[in-house]
Rosetta silent file (secondary structure, phi, psi, omega in degrees, C-alpha in Angstrom):
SEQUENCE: XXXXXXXXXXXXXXXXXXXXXXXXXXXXXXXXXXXXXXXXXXXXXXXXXXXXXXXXXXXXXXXXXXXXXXXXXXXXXXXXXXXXXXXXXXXXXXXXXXXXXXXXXXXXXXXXXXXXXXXXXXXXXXXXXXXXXXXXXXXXXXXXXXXXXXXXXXXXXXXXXXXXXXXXXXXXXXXXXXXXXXXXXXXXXXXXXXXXXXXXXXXXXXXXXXXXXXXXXXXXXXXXXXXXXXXXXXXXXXXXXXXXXXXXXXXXXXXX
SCORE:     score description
SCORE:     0.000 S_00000001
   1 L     0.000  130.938 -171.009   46.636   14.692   14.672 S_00000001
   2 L   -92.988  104.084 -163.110   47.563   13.015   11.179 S_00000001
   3 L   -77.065  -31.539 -178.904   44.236   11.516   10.558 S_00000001
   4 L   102.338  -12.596 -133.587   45.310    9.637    7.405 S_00000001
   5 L   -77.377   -9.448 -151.973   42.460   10.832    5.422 S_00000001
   6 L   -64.901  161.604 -163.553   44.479   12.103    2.470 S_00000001
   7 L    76.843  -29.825 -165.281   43.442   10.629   -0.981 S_00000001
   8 L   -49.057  111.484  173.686   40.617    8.789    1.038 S_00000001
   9 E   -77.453  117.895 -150.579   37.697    9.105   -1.920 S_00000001
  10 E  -149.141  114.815 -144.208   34.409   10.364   -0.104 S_00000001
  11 E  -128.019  119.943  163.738   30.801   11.362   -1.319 S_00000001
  12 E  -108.254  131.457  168.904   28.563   13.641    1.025 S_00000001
  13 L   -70.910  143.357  160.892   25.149   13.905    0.549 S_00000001
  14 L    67.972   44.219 -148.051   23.625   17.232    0.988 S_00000001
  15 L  -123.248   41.543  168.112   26.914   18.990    0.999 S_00000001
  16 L   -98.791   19.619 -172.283   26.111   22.367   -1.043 S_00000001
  17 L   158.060  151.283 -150.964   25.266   24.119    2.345 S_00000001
  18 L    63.539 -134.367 -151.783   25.167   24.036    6.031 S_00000001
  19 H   -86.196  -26.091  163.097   26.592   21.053    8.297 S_00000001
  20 H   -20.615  -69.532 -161.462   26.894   19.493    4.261 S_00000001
  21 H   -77.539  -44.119 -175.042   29.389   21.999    3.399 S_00000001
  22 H   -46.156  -57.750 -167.986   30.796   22.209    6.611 S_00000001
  23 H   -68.321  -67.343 -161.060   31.498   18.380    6.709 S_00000001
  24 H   -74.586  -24.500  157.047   33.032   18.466    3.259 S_00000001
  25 H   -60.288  -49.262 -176.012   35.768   21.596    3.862 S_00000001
  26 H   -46.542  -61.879 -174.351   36.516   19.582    6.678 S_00000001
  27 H   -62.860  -52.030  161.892   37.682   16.598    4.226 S_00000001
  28 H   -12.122  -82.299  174.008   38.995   18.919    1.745 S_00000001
  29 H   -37.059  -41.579 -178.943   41.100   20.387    4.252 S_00000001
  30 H   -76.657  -12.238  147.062   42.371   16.891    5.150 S_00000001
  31 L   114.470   34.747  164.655   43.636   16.452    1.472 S_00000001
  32 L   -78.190  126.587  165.197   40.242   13.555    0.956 S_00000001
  33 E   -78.665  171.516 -167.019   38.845   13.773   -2.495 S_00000001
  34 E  -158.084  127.390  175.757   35.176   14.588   -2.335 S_00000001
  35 E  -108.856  149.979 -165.616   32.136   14.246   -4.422 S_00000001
  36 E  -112.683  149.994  156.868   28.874   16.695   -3.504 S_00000001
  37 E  -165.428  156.717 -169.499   25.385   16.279   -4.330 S_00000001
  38 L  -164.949  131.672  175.912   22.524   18.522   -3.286 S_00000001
  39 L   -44.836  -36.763  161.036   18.624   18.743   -4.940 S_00000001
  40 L   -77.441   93.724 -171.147   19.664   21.753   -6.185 S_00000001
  41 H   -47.042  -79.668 -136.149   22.117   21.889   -9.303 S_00000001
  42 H   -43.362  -27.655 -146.465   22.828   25.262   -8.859 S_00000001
  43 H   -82.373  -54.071 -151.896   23.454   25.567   -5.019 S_00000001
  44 H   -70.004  -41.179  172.477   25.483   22.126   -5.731 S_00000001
  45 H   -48.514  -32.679 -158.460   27.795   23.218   -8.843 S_00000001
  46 H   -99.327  -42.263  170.374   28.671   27.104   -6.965 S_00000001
  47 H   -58.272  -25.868  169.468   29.340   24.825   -3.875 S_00000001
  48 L   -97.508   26.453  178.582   31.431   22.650   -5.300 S_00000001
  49 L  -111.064  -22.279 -172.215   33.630   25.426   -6.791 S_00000001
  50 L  -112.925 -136.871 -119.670   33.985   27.157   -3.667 S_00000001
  51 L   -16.652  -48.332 -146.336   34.985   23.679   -1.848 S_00000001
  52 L    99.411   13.057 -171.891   37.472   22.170   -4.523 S_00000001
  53 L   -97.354  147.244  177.185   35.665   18.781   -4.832 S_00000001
  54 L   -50.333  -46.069 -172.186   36.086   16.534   -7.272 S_00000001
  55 E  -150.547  117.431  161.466   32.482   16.265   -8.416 S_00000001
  56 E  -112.698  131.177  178.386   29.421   18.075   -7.545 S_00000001
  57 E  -115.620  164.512  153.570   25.642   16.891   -9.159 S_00000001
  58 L   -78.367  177.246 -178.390   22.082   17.318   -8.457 S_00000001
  59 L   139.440  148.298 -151.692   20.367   14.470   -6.886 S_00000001
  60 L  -127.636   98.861  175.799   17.426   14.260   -5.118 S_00000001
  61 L   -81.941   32.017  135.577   18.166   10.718   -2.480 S_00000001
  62 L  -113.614   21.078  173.020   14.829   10.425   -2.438 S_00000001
  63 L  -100.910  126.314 -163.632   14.642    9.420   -5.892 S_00000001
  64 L   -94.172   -7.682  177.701   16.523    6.217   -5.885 S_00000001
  65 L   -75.050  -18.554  168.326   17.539    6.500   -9.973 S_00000001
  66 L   -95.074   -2.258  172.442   19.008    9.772   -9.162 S_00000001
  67 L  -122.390   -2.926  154.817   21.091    8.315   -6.342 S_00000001
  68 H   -88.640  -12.290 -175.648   22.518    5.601   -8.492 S_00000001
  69 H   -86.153  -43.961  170.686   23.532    8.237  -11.349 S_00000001
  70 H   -73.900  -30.881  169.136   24.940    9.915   -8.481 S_00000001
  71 H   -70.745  -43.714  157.348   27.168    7.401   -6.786 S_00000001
  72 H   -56.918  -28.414 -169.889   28.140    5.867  -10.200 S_00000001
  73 H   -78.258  -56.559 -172.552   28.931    9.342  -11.704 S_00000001
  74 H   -59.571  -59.721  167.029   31.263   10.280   -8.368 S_00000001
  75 H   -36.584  -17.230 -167.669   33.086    6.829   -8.585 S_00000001
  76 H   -90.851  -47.656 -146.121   33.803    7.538  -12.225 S_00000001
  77 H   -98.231  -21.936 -154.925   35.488   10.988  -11.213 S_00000001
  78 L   -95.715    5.398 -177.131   36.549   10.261   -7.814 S_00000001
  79 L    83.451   -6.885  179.623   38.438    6.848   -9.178 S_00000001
  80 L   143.956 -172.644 -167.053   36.590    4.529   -6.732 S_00000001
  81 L  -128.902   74.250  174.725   34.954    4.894   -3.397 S_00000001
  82 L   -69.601  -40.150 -165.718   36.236    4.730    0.256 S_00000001
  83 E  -156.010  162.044  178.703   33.453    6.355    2.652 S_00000001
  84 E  -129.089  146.227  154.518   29.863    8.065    2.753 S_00000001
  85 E  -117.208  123.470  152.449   28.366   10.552    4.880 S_00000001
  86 L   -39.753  117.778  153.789   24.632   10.071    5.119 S_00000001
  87 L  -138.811  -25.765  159.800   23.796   13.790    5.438 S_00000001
  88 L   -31.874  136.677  170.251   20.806   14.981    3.399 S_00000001
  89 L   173.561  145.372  169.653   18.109   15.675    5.293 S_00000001
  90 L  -140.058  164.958 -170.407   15.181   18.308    5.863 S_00000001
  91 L   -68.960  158.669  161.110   12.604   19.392    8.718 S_00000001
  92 L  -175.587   68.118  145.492    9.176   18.182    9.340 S_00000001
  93 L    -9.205  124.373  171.291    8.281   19.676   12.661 S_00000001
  94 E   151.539  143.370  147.892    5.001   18.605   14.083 S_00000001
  95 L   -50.785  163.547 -161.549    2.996   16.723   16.469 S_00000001
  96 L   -62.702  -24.473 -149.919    1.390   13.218   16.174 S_00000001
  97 L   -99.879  -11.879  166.832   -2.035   14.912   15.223 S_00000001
  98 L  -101.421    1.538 -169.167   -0.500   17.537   12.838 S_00000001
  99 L   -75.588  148.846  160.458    1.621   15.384   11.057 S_00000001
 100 L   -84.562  163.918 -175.678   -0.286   13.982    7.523 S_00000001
 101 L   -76.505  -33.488 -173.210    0.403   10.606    6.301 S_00000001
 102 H   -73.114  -64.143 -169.012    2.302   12.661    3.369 S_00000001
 103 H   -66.897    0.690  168.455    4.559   14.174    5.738 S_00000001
 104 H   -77.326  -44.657 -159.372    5.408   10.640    7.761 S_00000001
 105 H   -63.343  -62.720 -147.210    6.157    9.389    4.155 S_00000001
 106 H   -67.960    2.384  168.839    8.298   12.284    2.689 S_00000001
 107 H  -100.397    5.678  175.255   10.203   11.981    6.176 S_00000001
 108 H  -116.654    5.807  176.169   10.955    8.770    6.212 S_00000001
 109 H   -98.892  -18.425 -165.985   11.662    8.745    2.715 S_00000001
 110 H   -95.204  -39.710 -142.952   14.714   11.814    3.179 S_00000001
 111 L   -88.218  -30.792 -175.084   15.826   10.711    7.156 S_00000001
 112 L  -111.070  -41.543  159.173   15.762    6.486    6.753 S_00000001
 113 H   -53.646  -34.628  169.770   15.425    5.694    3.005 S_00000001
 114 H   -74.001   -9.496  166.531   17.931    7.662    2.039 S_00000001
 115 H   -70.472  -60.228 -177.197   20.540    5.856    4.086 S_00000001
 116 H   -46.763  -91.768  163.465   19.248    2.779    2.784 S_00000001
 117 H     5.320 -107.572 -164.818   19.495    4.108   -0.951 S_00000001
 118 H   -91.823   24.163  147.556   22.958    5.000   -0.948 S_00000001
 119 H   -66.504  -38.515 -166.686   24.371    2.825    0.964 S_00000001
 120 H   -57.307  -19.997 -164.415   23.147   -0.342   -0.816 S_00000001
 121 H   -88.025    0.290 -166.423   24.557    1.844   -4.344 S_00000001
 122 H   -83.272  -66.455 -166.703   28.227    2.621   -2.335 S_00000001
 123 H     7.605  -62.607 -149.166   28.294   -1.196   -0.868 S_00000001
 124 H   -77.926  -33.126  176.988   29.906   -2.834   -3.961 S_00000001
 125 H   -66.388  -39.771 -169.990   32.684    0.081   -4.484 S_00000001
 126 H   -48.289  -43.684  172.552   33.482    0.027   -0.631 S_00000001
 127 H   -33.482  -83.865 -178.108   33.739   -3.708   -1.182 S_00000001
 128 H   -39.462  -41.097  160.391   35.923   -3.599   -4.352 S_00000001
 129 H   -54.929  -33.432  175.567   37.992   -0.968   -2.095 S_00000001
 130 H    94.824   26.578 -173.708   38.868   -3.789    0.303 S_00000001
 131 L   154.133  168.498  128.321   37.171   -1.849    3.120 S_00000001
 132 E   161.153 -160.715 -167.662   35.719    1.452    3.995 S_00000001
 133 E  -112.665  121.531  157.103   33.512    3.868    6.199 S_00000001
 134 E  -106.522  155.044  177.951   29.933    4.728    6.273 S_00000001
 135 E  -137.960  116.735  169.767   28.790    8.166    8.798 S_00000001
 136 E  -100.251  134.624 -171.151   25.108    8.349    8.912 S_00000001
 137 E   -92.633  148.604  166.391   23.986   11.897   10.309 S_00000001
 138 E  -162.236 -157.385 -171.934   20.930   11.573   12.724 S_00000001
 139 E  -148.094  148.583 -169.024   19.717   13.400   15.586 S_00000001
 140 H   -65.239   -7.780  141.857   19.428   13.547   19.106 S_00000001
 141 H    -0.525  -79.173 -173.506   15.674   13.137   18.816 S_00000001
 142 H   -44.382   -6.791  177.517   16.189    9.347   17.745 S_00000001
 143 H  -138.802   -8.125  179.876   17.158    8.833   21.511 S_00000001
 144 L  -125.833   84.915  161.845   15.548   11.758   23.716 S_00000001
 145 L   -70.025  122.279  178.594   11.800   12.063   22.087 S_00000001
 146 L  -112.540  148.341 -171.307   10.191   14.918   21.960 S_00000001
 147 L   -68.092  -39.910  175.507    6.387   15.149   20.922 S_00000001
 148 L   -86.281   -3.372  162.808    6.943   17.976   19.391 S_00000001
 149 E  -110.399   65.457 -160.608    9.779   16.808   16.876 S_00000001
 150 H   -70.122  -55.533  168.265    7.158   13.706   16.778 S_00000001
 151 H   -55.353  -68.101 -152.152    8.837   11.978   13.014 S_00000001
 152 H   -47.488  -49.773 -135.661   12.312   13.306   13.746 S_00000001
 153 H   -93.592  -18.706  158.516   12.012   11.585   17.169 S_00000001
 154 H   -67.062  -67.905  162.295   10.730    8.187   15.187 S_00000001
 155 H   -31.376  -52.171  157.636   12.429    8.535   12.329 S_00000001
 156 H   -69.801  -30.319 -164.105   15.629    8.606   13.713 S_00000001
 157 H   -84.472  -33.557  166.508   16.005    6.353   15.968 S_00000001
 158 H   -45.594  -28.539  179.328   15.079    3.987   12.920 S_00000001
 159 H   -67.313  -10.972 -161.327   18.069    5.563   11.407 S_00000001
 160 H  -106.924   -2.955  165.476   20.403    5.036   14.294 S_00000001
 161 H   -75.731  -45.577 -176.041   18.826    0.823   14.635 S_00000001
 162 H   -59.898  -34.791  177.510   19.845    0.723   10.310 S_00000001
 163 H   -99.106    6.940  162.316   23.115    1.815   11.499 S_00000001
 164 H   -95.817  -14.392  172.432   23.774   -0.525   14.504 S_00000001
 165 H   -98.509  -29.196 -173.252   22.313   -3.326   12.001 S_00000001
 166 H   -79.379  -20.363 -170.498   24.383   -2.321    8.895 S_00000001
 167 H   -68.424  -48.452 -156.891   27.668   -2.047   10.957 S_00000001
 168 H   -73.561  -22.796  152.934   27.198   -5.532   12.396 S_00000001
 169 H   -38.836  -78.394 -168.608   26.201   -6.780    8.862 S_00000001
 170 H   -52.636  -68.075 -164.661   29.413   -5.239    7.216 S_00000001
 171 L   -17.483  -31.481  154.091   32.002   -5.937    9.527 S_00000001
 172 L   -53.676  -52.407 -151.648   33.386   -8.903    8.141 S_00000001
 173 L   -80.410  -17.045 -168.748   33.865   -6.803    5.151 S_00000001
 174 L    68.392   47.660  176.950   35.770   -4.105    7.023 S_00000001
 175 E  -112.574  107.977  173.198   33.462   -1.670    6.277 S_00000001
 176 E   -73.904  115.889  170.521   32.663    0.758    9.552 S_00000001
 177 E  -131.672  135.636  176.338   29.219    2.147    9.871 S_00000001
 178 E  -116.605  154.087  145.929   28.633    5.163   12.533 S_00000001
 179 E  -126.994 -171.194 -171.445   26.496    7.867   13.308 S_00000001
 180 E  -160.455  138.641 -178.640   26.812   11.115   15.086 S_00000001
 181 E  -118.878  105.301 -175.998   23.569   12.396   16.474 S_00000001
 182 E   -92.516  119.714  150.856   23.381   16.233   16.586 S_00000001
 183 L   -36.109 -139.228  171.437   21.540   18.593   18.526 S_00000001
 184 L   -98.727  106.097  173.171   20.390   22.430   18.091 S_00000001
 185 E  -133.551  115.914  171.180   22.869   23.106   15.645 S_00000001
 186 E   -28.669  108.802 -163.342   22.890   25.970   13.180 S_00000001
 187 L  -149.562  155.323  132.105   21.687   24.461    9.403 S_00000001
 188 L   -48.432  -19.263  178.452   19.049   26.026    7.395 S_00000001
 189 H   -61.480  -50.007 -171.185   16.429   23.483    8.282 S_00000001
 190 H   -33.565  -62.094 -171.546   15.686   25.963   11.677 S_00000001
 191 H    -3.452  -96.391  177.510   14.166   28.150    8.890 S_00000001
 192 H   -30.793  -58.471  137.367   11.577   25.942    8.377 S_00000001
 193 H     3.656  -72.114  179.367   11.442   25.099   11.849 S_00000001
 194 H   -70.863  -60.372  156.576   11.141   28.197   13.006 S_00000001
 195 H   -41.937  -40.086 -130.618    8.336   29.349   10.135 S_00000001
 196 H  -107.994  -52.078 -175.539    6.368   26.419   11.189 S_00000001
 197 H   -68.522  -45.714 -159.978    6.564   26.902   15.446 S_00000001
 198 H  -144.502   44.269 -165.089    6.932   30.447   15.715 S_00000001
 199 L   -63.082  -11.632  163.483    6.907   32.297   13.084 S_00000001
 200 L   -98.196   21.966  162.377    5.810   35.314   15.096 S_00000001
 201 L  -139.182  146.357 -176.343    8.641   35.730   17.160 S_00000001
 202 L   -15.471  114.516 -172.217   12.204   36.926   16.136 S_00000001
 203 H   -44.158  -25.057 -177.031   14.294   33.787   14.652 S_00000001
 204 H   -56.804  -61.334  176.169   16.760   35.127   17.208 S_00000001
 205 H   -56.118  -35.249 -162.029   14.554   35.008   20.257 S_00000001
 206 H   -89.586  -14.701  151.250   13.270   31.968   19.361 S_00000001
 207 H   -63.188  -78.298  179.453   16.732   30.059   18.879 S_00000001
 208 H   -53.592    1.520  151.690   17.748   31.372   22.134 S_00000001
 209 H   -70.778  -66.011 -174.203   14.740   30.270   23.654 S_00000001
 210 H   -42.191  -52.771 -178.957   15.109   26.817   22.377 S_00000001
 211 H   -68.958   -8.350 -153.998   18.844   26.752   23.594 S_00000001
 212 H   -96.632  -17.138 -178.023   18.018   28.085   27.269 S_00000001
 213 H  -115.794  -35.578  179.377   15.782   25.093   27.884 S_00000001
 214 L  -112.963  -15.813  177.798   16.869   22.491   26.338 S_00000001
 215 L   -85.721  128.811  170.900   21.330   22.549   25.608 S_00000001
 216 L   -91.413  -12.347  150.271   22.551   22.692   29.005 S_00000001
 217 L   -99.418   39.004  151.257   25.905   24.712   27.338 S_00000001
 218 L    66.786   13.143  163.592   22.930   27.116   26.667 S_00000001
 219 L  -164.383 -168.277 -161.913   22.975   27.843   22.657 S_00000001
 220 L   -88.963  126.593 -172.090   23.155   26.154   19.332 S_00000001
 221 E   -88.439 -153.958 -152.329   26.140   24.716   17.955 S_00000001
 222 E  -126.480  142.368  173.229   27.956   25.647   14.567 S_00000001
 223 L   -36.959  -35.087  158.812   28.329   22.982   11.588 S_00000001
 224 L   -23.525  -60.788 -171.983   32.084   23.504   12.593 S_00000001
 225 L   -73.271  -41.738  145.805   31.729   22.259   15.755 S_00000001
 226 L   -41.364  -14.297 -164.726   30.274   18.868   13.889 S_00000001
 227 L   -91.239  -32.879 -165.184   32.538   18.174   11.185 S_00000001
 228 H   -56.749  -37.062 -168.236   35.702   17.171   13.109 S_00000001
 229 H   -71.523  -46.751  176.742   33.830   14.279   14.532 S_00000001
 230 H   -67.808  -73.721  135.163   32.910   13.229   11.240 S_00000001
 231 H    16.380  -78.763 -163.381   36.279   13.121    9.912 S_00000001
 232 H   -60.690  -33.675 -175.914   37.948   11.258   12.544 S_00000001
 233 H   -69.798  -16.158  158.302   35.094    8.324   11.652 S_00000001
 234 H   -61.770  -21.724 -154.371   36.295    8.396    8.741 S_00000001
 235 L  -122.056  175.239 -162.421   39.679    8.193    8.752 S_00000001
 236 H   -83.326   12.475  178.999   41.988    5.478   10.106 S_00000001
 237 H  -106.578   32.326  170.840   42.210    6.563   13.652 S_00000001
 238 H  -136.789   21.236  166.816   38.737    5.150   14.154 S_00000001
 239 L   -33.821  -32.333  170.091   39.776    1.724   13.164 S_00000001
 240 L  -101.416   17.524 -163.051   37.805    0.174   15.786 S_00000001
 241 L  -117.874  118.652  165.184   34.759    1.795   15.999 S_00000001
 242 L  -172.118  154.675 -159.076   31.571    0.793   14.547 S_00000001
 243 L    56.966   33.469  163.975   27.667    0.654   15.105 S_00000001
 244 E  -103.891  160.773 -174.794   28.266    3.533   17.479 S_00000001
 245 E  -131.753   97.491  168.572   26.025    6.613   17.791 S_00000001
 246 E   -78.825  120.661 -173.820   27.386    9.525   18.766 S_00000001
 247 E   -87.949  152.080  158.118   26.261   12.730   19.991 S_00000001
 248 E  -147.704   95.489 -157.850   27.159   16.249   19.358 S_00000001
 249 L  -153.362   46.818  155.402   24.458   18.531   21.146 S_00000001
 250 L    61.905    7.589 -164.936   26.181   20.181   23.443 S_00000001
 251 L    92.807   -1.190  171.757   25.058   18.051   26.524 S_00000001
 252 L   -46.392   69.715 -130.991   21.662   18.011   24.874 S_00000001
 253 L   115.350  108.073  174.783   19.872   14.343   26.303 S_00000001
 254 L   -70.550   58.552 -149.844   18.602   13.261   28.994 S_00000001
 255 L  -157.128  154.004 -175.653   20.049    9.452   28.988 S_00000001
 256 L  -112.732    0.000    0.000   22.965    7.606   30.234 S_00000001
């Protein structure tokens, strides 16, 4: 399928590793330039060497002066701006009564501010572009809650109302905003995850625990298996689609 994407100018957050990296080989591979950013220079610079992307930076999108230096810097190299993927993001596992006030904040500052943040700095190139695509990542959480992913299962679903309000906002402008809601998917965040729940039984055991109860095609998926999806929202053979929320969890939710 000829997706269109090539040339398509495209900035992923959080793309030095995991479903990040994943997402941005996909657009590579589709001949889309691509700008990187990750909290980590180093991680982001050796990733964006091994990709091929136009521009990789630090930035930290919860800083919002570091996410206009980033979006202005990638617009400089990438020549202008067609699409964003929302994608940054990290764990913060817990129940209502273990969570801290600090950890509601710093998780609503990476899974819902950070949408806000750089969309509002892409807005005026997508504009100036005559169009273009936002993909907000979120999780299935935001629509199946579980107590024990008690922010994620808050958090998100504000992220997936900002992206059913920003689509119907934009639309005039012909600017598409999506999400894709993932499941148990292999990222580094599980680490943490995993340290936090169970740290005394094998990371192995305890992913395949996780998938055996809750994926009904019984295991975790692969950043692979995510990217494609992302892509196509991107590209012009999603022309009609916006303020949708998608899943990719494997049959993971219990909702019609």
């Amino acid at each position: 399928m000829e997706l269109g994407l090539r040339g398509r100018r495209v900035l992923v957050t959080g793309g030095s590793k995991g479903l990040g990296f994943a997402i941005s080989a996909e657009l590579v591979g589709e001949g889309a330039i691509v700008a990187i950013c990750s909290r980590d220079e180093d991680e982001a610079l050796a990733a964006g060497r091994e990709l091929g992307v136009a521009h990789a930076q630090a930035a930290d999108v919860t800083d919002p002066e570091q996410v206009r230096d980033f979006v202005a810097r990638a617009a400089e190299a990438l020549g202008g701006i067609d699409g964003l993927v929302n994608n940054a993001g990290r764990a913060h596992p817990g129940t209502f009564e273990t969570l801290s006030d600090e950890d509601w904040i710093a998780d609503l500052d990476v899974k819902l501010f950070s949408l806000i943040r750089c969309s509002r700095e892409v807005l005026p190139h997508l504009r100036a572009a005559g169009g273009g695509r936002i993909v907000n990542i979120g999780a299935v959480y935001g629509r199946y809650p579980d107590p024990i992913f008690f922010g994620t299962s808050v958090n998100r679903a504000a992220g997936n109302s900002f992206t059913k309000t920003l689509a119907l906002e934009l639309a005039g402008d012909g600017i598409l905003v999506n999400g894709v809601n993932i499941g148990y998917v292999v990222t580094p965040q599980w680490d943490n995850i995993h340290s936090r729940r169970a740290p005394d039984l094998p990371r192995d055991e305890f992913v395949a625990q996780l998938a055996e109860r809750e994926v009904p095609l019984g295991r975790f998926g692969t950043p692979a298996e995510v990217s494609g999806i992302i892509a196509f929202l991107l590209s012009d053979r999603a022309s009609y689609i916006t303020g949708a929320s998608i899943d990719v969890a494997g049959g993971m939710g219990k909702y019609v």
